[in-house]
N, C-alpha and C positions, 0 to 999 in steps of 0.2 A: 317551570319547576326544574330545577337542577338536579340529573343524576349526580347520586354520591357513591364516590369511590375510594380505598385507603391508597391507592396509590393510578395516579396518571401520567402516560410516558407520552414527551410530545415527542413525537419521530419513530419510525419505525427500521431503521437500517441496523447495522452489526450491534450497537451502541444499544440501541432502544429497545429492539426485540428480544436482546436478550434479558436488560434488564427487568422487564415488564414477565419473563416466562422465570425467571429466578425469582421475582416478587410473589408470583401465584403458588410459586411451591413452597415458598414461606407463609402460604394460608391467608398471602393479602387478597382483598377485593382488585381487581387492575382493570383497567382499559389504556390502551395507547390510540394516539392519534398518528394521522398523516396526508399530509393534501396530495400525496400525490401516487406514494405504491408503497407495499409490506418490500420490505430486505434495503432499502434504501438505493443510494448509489452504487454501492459495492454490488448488489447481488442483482442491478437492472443496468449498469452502463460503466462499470468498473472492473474490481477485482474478475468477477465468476465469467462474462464474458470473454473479455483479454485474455485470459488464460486458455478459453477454447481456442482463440485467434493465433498465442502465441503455441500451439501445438498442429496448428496448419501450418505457422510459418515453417514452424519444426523437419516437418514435412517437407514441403516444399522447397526449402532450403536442401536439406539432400537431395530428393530430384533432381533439381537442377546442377549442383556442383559435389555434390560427392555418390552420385550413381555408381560412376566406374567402381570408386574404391570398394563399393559391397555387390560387384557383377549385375549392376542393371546397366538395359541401354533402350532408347527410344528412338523413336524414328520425327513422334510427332508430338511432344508433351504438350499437352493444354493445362494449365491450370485456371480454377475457375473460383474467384475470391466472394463471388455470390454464395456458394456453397458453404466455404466456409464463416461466412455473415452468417447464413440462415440458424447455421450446426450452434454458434456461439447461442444466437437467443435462443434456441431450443433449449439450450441447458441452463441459460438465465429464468426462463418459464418455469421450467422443471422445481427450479427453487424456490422462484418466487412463491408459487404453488406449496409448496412444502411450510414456508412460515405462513400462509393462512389455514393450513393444518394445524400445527403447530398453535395458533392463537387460537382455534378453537379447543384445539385436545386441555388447553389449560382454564379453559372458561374465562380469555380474556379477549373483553368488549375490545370492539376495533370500531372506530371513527373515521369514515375520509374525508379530510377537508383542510382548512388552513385554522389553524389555532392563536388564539389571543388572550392574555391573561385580562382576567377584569378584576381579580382582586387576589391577594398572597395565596389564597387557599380554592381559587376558581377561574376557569380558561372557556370562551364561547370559541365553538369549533362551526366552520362556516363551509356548509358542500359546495360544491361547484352550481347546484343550482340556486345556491343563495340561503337555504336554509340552517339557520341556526340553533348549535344546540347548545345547551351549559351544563360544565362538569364541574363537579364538585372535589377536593382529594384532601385530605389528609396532607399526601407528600405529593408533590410533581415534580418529574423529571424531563431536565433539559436535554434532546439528544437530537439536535436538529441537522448536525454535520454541518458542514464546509463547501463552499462552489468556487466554482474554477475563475481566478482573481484575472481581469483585464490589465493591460497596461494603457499607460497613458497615449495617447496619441493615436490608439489602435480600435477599429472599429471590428467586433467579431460580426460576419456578413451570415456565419452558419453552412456556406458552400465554400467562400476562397480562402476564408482565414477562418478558422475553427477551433473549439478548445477540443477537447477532450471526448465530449458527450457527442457533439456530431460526427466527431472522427472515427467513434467507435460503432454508430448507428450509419455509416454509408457501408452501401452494399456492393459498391464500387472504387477501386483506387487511382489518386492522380499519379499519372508517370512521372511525377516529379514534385519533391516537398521539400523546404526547409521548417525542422522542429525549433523552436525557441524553449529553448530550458534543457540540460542535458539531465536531469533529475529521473527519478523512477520512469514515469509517465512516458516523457520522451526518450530515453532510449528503449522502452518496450515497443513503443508504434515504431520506433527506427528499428526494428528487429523485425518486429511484422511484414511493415514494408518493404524494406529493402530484401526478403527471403522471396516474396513474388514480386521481383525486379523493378519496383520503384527506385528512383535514383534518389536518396536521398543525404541531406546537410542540416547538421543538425550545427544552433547558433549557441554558448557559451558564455553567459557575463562572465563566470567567474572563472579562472585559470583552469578545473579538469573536470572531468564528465560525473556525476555522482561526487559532488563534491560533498558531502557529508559524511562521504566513505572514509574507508583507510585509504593514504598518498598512494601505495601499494597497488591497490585493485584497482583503485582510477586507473594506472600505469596499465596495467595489465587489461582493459576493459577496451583502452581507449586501441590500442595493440590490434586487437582481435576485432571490432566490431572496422578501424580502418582496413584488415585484412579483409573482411567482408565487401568493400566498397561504400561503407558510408563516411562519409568527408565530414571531416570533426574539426568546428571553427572556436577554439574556447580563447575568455578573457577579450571578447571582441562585444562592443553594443552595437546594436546595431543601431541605425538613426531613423529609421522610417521603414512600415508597410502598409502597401496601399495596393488596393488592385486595378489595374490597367488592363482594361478589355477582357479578356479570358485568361490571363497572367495577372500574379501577385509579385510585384516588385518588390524586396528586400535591401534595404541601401544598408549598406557595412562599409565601414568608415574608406575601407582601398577598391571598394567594385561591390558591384548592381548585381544579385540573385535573381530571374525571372524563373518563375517555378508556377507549377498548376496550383497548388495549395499552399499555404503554410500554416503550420500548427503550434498554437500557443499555451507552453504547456510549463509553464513559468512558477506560480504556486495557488494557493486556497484562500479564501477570504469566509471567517464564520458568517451562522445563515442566524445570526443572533438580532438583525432588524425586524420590525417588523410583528414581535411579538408582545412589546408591550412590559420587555422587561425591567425597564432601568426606571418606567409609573409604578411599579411594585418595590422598586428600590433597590433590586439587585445589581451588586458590581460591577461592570465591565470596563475591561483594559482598555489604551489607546485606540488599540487593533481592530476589538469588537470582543477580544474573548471574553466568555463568562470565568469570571475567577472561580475557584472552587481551593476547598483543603482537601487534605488526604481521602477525607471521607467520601467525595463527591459533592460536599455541601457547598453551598454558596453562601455569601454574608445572609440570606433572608432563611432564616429557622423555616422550613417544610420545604422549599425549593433547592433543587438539586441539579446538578449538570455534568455529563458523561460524554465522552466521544471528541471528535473535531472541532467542537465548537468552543471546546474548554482550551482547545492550542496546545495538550499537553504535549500528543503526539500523535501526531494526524494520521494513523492506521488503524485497521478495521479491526485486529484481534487487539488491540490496546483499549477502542471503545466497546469493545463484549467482556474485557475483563476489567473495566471500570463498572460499567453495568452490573456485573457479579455484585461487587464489590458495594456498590451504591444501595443494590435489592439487600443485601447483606446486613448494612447498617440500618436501613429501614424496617426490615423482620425482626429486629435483634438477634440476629445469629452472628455466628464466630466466622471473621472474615481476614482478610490480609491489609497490607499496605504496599503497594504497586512502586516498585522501583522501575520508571520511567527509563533511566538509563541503562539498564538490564534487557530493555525488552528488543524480541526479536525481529529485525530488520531483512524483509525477503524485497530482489527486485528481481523480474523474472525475463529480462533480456538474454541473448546468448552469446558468450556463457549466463549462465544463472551468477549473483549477488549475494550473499547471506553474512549478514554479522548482527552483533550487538555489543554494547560495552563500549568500553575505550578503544582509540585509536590509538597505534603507538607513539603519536606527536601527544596527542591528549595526554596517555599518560606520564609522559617527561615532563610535559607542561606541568600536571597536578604532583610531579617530585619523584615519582618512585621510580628504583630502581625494578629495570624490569627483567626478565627472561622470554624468548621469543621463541615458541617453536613450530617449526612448519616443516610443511611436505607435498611436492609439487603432486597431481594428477596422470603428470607423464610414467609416474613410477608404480601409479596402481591395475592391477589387472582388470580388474572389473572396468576403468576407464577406458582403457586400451581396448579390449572386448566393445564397448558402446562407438569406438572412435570416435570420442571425444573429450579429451585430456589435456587443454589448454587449460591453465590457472592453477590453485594450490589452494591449502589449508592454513591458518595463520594461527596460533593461539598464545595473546599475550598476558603472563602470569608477573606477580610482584616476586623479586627473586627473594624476600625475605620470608614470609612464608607462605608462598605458593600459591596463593590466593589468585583464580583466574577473573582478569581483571577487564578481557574482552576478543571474542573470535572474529575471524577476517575471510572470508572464504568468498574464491571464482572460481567457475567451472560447473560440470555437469549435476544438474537436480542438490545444489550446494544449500538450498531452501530446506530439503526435506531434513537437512544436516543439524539442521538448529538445534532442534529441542534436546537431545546429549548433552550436549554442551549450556544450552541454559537452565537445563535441571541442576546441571552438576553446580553453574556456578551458584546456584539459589539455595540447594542443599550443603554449600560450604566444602564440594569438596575438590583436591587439586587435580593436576596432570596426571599425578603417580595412579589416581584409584580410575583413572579413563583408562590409563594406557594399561593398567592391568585388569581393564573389563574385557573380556576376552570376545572380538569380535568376528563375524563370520567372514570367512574368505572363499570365493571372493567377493567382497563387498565394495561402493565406494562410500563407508561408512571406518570402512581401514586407517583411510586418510588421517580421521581423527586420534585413531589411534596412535599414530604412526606420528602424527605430530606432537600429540602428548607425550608420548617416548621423547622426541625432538625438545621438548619444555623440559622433563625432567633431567635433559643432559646424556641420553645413552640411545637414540635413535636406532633403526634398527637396520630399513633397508633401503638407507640414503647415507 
């Protein structure tokens, strides 16, 4: 006999959990599914980890090379990369914990196990010990995310060549890696690593590191992370890796990498097999993605799909506010329409990444003339005070009417910078009403300011 429910979420990560806790408050019945843990990849082996790791590197990166400049000195520094392993899943735990609070405080049924559709309006979900159950819904929603894509010719071993998930689950580092893919992922673990003295080479198909950035911050990324010591091989394939005894060979077309590990961290592939979607008749792309419209819907009326798997934009606050959005259209409540190319773009390497929008090639490409205005870090106090003021603020507007068209920003906590700037550009408004929002000094929130002056043409102290 089949539990009935008005809405079922299969996945439980940024994407699923939230839409399933925004459905309950729209007075639906929910249950969501998952074979594997509540918060998804983000919140067990992604985002919420990394970010504890990349705040030891933080750390430890000053110890070791800029002690003097703030009067320390040691005789005998140990650093100890177990510790900060352990610190990271403590605070993954800490969360994970939270969204099974969370699914109870809203009285939504939780499932564990692996999910399959048996018919447009019905999915048997299978536990690890074999037992099967069948749900019933209304609507169901796709939120199954993305896993980490192999290359051809590459065997991931899980100890010498590794993606992502074991790289961030060793509680140990190799003294030596070459990254493949210079993309988010790979330059955060080359930030990690190379802060407790791994030596690492990161390898580059395409000409600069973050290449979906602005030309700019690449420049400026690439600068800073080789003033670090990490060796930056871009526009190079490499032809083969294979491991040789306790060494992973890298062949690059002029000379052989022997390194302790290598990490491949290249792109995503959806996790859309396997569930039995395309016998219910739902769409999918070449790739695997689940097609969807604006609404979140899919070609099949009651079936829905959110998050990674949809390819719109493979970030975890883009699949929590597709979810919104989805719970939204299914409650009938008054919801938005998600401008993809608006949204916010954090990598949290150091310096820190932040933009969204057009690039300034982007936008000469798409015709408009533009206006650019920026302002480096070196000039604000609050940076200077952190000693840390490598990179700038970027904010490109349409010079006809002011219209901000996309920001570009490197340097210190340039992440927490975002949302300013993509309020403003959502609520319509220009450079003139930022730079006359009067901000606290000292801030490195200035910047922004300071760059908007810079966009309207009367900068102030530059």
């Amino acid at each position: 006999m089949a539990e009935n429910f008005d809405v079922v979420v299969i996945g439980a990560g940024p994407a699923g959990y939230v839409a399933a806790i925004r459905a309950a408050q729209l007075k639906q019945k929910v249950a969501i599914v998952d074979k594997q843990w509540m918060g998804g990849v983000c919140l067990n082996v992604g985002c919420i980890p990394s970010k504890s790791l990349l705040k030891n590197a933080e750390v430890a990166h000053t110890l070791r090379h800029r002690a003097k400049d703030f009067g320390f000195s040691f005789d005998n520094l140990k650093l100890d990369y177990s510790v900060a392993f352990k610190r990271s899943r403590s605070n993954s735990d800490r969360l994970v914990k939270g969204i099974g609070f969370l699914m109870k405080k809203n009285n939504i049924a939780v499932f564990m196990g692996a999910a399959q559709f048996k018919a447009k309006d019905t999915i048997t979900v299978t536990d690890k010990d074999g037992k099967a159950t069948e749900l019933k819904a209304k609507n169901i929603i796709v939120a199954t995310g993305a896993s980490a894509a192999t290359l051809p010719g590459i065997t991931i071993d899980g100890k010498k060549i590794v993606t992502y998930w074991e790289a961030i689950m060793q509680d140990t580092l190799p003294k030596s890696v070459v990254i493949v893919g210079a993309g988010a992922i790979g330059v955060e673990f080359a930030t990690i690593w190379n802060s407790y003295g791994v030596d690492v080479t990161i390898v580059e198909l395409l000409p600069r590191v973050l290449p979906r950035e602005d030309e700019e911050v690449s420049k400026e990324l690439t600068k800073e992370l080789t003033k670090n010591g990490i060796k930056i091989k871009t526009g190079i394939k490499f032809e083969s890796i294979v491991v040789s005894g306790d060494k992973v060979k890298v062949k690059l077309p002029d000379e052989t990498l022997e390194v302790d590990q290598a990490l491949i961290a290249t792109s995503f592939t959806p996790n859309s097999k396997g569930l039995g979607l395309e016998a219910v008749g739902v769409k999918i792309s070449d790739r695997g993605f689940v097609e969807i419209n604006e609404k979140m819907q899919t070609n099949v009326p009651g079936i829905w799909a959110i998050g990674d798997v949809t390819g719109k934009l493979m970030l975890a606050h883009v699949g929590s506010a597709m979810g919104i959005v989805a719970a939204e259209h299914i409650g009938g409540h008054e919801t938005v329409v998600l401008n993809y190319d608006m949204m916010p773009r954090a990598t949290y390497c150091h310096p820190q990444v932040a933009s969204f929008g057009l690039t300034e090639a982007q936008a000469k490409e798409k015709g408009y003339t533009i206006k650019v205005g920026r302002f480096p870090f070196q000039a604000n106090g609050k940076a200077l005070g952190l000693g840390d003021y490598a990179g700038f603020v970027k904010i490109i507007t349409d010079e006809k009417y002011g219209e901000i068209l996309g920001a570009h920003m490197i340097g210190p906590e340039v992440t927490e910078l975002l949302p300013e700037l993509t309020l403003a550009q959502m609520m319509e408004l220009t450079p003139h009403e930022i730079a006359r929002n009067v901000h606290a000094h000292p801030t490195l929130s200035e910047t922004l300011m300071e760059a908007a002056h810079g966009a309207s043409g009367t900068p102030i102290h530059i």
